[in-house]
C-alpha positions in Angstrom: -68.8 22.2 -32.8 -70.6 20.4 -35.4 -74.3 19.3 -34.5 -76.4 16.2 -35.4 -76.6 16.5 -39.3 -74.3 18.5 -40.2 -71.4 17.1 -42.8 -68.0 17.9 -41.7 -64.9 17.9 -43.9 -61.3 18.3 -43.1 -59.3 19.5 -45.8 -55.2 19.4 -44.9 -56.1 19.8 -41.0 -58.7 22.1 -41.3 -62.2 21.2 -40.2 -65.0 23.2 -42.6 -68.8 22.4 -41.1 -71.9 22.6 -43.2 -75.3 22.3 -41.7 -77.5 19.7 -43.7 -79.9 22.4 -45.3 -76.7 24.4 -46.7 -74.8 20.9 -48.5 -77.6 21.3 -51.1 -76.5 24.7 -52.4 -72.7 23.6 -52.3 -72.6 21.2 -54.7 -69.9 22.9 -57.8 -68.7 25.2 -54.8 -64.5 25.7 -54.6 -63.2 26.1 -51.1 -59.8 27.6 -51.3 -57.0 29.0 -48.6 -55.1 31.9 -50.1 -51.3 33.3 -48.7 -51.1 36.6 -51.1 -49.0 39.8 -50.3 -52.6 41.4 -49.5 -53.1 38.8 -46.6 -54.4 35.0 -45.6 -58.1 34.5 -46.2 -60.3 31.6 -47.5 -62.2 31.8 -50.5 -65.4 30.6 -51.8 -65.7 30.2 -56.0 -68.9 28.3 -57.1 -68.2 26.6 -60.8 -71.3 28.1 -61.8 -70.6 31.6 -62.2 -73.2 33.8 -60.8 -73.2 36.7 -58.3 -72.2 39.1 -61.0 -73.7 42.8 -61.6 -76.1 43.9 -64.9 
């Protein structure tokens, strides 16, 4: 259940909740549901790039 100052969006009946310290970071972030032969998941791409190895 969301909480006082959270932002909730509902994307094609599904409710995703984002406490109001997280919305900063999610700005450019992709929120995706996936039906592949490996399995149903949600995904999380930021436009940004990032989270890559050196």
């Amino acid at each position: 259940m969301p909480k006082e100052g959270d932002k909730v969006f509902e994307v094609e009946g599904v409710n995703i909740i984002l406490d109001d310290e997280m919305v900063e970071y999610t700005p450019g972030f992709i929120i995706d549901y996936r039906n592949t032969y490996f399995g149903k998941r949600f995904s999380v791409d930021s436009l940004y790039g990032g989270g890559g190895c050196s």
